[in-house]
N, C-alpha and C positions, 0 to 999 in steps of 0.2 A: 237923443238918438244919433247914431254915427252915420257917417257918410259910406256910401259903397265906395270900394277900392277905384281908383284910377285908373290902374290896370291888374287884370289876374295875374296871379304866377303863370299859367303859359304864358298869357302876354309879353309879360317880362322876360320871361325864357327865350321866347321867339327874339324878340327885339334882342336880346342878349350875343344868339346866337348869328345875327343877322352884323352885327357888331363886332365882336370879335373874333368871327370867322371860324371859330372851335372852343370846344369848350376848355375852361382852365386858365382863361387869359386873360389877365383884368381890365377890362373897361369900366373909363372914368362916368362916374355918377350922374354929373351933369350931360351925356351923351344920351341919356333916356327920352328927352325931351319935356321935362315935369317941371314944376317948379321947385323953387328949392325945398318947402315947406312941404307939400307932395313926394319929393324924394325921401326928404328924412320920415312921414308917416310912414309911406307903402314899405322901404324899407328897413324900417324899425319893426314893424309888424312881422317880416318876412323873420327877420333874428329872432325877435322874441317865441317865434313857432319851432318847439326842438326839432317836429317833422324836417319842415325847410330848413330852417340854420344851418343843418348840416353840410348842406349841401353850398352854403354861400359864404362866400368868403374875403372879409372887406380888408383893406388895406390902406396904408395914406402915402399920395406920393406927390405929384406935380398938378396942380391945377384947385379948382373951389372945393373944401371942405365942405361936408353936411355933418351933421351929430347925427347917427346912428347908432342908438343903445346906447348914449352916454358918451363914446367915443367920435372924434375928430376923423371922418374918413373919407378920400377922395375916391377909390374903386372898387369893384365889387369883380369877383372870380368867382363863375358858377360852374360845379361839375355833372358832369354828364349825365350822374345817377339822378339827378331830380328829374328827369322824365320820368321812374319811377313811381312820385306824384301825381304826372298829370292824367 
């Protein structure tokens, strides 16, 4: 059996937006406060869902790399339209 999410996609939306001030602006992974193993499930989950994916958008720049879906990524950019989802 799997374990319940860490945090919901609001959750992380909200944290998000509380973070980067606006939506579109990439804040670094490790700014979530999860661990790194919790960073890479919750969002590997979130990519793998074409719903969400869309809407998020990782990048790799300065700071702790997580593997996310196979790739090497320090940030994550969320746009606006995922409230949508919530």
């Amino acid at each position: 059996m799997g374990r319940a999410p860490m945090m919901s996609l609001r959750e992380v939306v909200e944290r998000y937006a509380v973070l980067a001030g606006s939506f579109g602006k990439p804040v670094a992974l490790s700014a979530f406060g999860l661990s790194g193993q919790e960073i890479e499930i919750l969002f590997s989950g979130f990519d793998e869902d074409y719903h969400i994916s869309r809407y998020f958008h990782f990048s790799r720049g300065e700071g702790k790399a997580y593997t996310i879906s196979s790739q090497a990524v320090t940030h994550v950019a969320i746009d606006e339209g995922v409230h949508t989802l919530l």
